[in-house]
N, C-alpha and C positions, 0 to 999 in steps of 0.2 A: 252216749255212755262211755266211759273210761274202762281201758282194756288195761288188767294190773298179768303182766305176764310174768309167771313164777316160777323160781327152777331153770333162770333160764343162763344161758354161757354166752355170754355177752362178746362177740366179735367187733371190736370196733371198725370204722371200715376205713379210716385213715389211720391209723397205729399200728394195726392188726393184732392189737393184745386183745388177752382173753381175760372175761373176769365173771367170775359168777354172780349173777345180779337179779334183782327182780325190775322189771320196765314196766314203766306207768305213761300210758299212751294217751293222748285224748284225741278227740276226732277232728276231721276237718281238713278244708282245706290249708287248714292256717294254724293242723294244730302241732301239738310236739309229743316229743319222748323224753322220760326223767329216767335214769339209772340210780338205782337204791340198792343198797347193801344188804337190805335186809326188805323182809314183806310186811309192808304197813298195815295197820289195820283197817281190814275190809269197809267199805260200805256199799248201801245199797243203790249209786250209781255209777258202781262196777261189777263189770264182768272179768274171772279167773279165768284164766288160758295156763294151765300146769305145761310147761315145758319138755319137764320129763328130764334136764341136762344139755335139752338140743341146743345146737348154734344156731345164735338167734345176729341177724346183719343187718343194714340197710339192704333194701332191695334194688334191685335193676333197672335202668333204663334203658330205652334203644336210641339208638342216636341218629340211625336215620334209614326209614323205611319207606315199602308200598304195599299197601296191607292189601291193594284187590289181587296182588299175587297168590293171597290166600286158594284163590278159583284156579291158582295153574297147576297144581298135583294132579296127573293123568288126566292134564286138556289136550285134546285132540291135535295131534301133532300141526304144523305146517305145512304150506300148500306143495312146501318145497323146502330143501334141508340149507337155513343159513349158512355162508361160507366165508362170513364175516361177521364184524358188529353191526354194523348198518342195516345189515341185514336181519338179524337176531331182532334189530328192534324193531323193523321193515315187518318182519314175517312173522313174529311172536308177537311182542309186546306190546305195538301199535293195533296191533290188527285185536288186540285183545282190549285196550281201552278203550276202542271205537264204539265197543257192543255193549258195553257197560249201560243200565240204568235205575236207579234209587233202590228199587230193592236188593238189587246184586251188592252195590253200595254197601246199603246196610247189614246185607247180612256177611259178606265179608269182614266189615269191622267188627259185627257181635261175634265173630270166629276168630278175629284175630285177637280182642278181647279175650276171649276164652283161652287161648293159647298161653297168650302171654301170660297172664295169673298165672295159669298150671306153671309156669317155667320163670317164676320169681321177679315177672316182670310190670313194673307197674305205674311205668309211665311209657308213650312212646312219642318218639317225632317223627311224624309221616309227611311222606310226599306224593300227592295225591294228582292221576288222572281220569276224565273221564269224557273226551271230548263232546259227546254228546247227548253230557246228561250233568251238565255242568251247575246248573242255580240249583245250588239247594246241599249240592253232595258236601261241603265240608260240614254243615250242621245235621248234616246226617249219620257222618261218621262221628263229630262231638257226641250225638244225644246217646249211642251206643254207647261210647265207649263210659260218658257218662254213667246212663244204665249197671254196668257190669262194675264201677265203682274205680277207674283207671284215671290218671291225669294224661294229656296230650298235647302236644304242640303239634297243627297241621296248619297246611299250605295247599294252594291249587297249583298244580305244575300246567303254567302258560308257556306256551310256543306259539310259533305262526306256520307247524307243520299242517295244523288241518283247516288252512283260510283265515279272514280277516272277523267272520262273524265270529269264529268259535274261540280267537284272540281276545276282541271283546267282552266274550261272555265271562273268559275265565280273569281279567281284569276286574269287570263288575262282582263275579262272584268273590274275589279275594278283598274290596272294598268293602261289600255287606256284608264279611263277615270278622270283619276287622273294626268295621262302623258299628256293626251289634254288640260290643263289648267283648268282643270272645278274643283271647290271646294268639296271636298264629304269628306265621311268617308272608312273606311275599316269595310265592314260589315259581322257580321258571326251569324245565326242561336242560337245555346245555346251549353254549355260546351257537352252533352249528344249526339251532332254530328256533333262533331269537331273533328277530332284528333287531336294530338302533333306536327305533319307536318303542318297540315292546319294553326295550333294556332304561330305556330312560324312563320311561311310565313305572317302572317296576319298583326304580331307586327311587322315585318321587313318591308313589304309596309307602315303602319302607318308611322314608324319613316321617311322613304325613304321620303312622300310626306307629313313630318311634319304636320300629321292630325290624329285623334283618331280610335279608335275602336266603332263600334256602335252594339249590342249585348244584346240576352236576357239572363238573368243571374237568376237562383233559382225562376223562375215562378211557380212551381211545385216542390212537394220533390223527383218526378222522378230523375229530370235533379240532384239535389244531393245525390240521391242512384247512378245513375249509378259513378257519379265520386269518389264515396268511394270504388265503387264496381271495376273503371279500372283503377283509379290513385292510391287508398290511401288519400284520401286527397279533401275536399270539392271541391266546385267551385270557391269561391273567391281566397282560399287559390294557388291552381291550375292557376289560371288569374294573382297573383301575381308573383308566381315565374314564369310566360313566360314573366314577364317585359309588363303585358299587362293591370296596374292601372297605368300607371307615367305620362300619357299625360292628359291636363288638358281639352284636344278635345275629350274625349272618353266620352260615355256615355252607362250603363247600363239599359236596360229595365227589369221593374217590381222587383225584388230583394225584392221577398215574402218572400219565406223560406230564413230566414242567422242565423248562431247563433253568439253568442257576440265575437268570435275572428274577423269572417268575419264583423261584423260591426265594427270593432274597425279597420283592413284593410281598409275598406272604408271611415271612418272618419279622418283618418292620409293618403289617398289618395286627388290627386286633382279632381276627377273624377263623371263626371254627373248620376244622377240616376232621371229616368222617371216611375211617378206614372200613372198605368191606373186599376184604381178601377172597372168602371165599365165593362172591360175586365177580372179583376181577378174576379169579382162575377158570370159573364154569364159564366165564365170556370169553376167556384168551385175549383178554386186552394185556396183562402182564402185571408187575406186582408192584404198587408204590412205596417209594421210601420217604420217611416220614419225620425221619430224625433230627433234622436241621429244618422243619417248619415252623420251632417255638411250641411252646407249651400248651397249645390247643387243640392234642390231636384226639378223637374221640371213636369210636366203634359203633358201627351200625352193620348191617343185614342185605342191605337192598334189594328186601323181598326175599332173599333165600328160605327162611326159618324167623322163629323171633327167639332163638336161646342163646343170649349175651354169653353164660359159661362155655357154651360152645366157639361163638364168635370171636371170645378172648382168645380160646385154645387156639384157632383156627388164625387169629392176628399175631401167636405167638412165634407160630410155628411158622408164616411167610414170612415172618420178618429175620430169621435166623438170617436167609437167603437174602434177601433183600437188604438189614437193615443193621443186623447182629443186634437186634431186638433185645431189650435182658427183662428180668422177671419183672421189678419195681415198671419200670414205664410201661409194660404190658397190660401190668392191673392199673396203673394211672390212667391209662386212656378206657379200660371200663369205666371208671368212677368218673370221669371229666362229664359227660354229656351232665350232669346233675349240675355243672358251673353253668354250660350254657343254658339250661333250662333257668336258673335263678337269677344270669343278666338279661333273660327275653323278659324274667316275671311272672313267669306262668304259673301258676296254681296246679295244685296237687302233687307234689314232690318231696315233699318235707321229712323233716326226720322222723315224723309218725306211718313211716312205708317200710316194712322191716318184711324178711322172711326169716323163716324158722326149718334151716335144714337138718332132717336125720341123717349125719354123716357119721357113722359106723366106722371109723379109719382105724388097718392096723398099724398103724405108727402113729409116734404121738404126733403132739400140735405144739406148737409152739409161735412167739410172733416173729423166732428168726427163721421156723422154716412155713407159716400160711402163704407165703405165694408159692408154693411149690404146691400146697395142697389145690390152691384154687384151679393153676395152669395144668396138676396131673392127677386131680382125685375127687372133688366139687363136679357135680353136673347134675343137667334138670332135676333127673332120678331119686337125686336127695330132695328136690322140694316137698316140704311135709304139711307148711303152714302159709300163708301169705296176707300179710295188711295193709292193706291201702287207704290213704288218708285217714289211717286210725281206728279203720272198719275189716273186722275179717270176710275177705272175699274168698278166699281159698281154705278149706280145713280139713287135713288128713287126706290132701289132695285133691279132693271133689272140689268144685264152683258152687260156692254156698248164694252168692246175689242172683243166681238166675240157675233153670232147669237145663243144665248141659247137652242132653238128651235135643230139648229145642234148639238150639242154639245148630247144633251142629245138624238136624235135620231140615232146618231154614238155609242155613248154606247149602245140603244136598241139593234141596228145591231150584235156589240160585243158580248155583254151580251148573244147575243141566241144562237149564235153561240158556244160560251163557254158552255151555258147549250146543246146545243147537245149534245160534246164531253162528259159532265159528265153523262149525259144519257146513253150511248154507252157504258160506261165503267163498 
């Protein structure tokens, strides 16, 4: 059924003009949005959505996450307090997707599903691990996030940190489900636990299923000591010669540390690089600058939160220090992750994904000053409405495709369960 939204203040999200309009939405994942001047006449395979005046935008992407971080809000600390990154990933973060399996899975991503609606978000690219509960978990987090009415782009993050068999598995697992029709990436951990077998398998499945790599890259100067230390030869430098910068579907997470040959690699590459500031600051790896990377820089989370309004603010405000950031590129790199979603191809993105903020602002609006409103006055708090592929998932705030209530007591269940297992350990 066609959603006619009336009343509504039409944000455009590349212009940033404003215009009072009535939007004619239809479903799908393939469907669209008309902008009309005026309210056609009703029929009976539409539904009215009154506005009220609200601003009404495209909605949100994430550009690159790990949704089973959803279970890490007051997980039982570490065995011992990391005093590095290595360690961080050593004593948190491994030690945490060891214990993962299917249900934890799933109900993490119906959580972060749920989130994300609430907070205008309504596609995500995840970077998923789980080493020992590997077949099965990326259609596990599809059929969720399916379920809750989201589009996704996901990947299995392969290393060869936990053996040759669980390498394997997560190989196999990123083939079936790349072989079952489903859209994703080929995903691999960071250069530091990959080997050369892994890295070429990986670039071979990309090319095979005409889809990228999705990867953390120089998050830390570990991950570029060890490659000086077992290649000769940085990490970017190492990604190039495996033939693993040429797809314009790849996308690099964080790319902190690079010095000016690797940036100049990645400026004459076609290839996406995803900024998450306030992940590089709670790890103390430091802050990247992004400026002279070319025009593919995008915003993700990495696991911290999924509120992009937040992550923008939050990419605004490092980059003053870093980068002398300005408003225009700041909102560019929220809105990019929807380019690379539409060179991978992926479904469910389209311009039938709008949210409907109540933004109350005592100053006006205008389209020479809305990036000031997005970077210092926009946030979750105004999400009022939300549609996903042309279907209301979110209304007047609540989760209208699924019982919240459930959703978020099947994560409890999860969640305890998981902190058991880290207790134990």
């Amino acid at each position: 059924m066609e959603l006619l939204l009336t009343n509504a203040r039409w944000l455009d999200p590349d212009t940033l003009t404003l215009h009072d309009a009535c939007l004619r939405v239809t479903p799908g994942s393939d469907g669209d949005l008309e902008i009309l001047d005026r309210r056609p006449q009703f029929s009976d395979n539409q539904q009215e959505l009154d506005c009220a005046g609200k601003l009404v935008t495209r909605s949100f992407a994430l550009g690159h996450h790990h949704l089973y971080s959803t279970f890490a809000r007051g997980m039982p600390a570490p065995p011992r307090t990391p005093t590095n990154f290595p360690e961080i990933l050593d004593l948190v973060w491994w030690r945490l997707d060891k214990r993962l399996d299917l249900p934890m899975i799933e109900a993490s991503a119906l959580a972060t599903a749920l989130l994300c609606a609430k907070r205008g978000v309504t596609f995500v690219v995840d970077h998923h691990a789980s080493p020992f509960a590997v077949e099965g978990s990326l259609e596990t987090i599809a059929k969720a996030f399916d379920a809750v009415g989201l589009g996704h782009l996901l990947c299995y993050e392969m290393s060869c940190r936990d053996g040759e068999a669980v390498k394997e598995a997560g190989l196999a697992e990123t083939e079936a489900y790349l072989a079952s029709g489903r859209i994703g990436q080929v995903g691999l951990h960071a250069s530091f636990t990959v080997d050369d077998d892994l890295l070429a398998r990986a670039v071979a499945l990309a090319e095979k299923y005409r889809t990228g790599l999705h990867l953390h890259v120089a998050e830390d100067p570990a991950d570029q000591n060890h490659c000086l230390e077992q290649h000769g030869k940085r990490v970017v430098q190492r990604l190039a010669d495996a033939g693993a910068l040429t797809s314009p579907c790849t996308l690099l997470a964080h790319c902190v540390h690079l010095d000016d040959t690797e940036r100049e690699l990645l400026r004459r590459s076609p290839v996406f690089v995803a900024q998450a500031s306030e992940s590089n600051l709670n790890n103390n790896v430091g802050l990247g600058r992004y400026d002279d990377l070319g025009p593919r820089v995008i915003l993700g989370t990495d696991g911290m939160h999924v509120d992009m309004l937040r992550a923008l603010k939050a990419a605004f405000i490092a980059g003053q220090s870093a980068e002398s950031l300005d408003f225009r590129e700041a909102y560019d790199r929220l809105r990019r992750t929807h380019e690379l979603i539409r060179r991978v191809n992926a479904p469910g993105d389209g311009p039938n994904n709008l949210v409907i903020l109540d933004y109350d602002t005592p100053t006006p609006m205008t389209p020479d000053n809305m990036l000031g409103h997005f970077l210092f006055g926009l946030e979750a708090v105004h999400v009022h409405t939300v549609i996903a592929q042309g279907r209301i998932v979110v209304e007047n705030r609540r989760l209208v495709s699924h019982d919240e209530a459930d959703i978020l007591g099947y994560g409890r269940e999860q969640a305890q369960r998981l902190w058991e297992r880290l207790a134990d350990s």
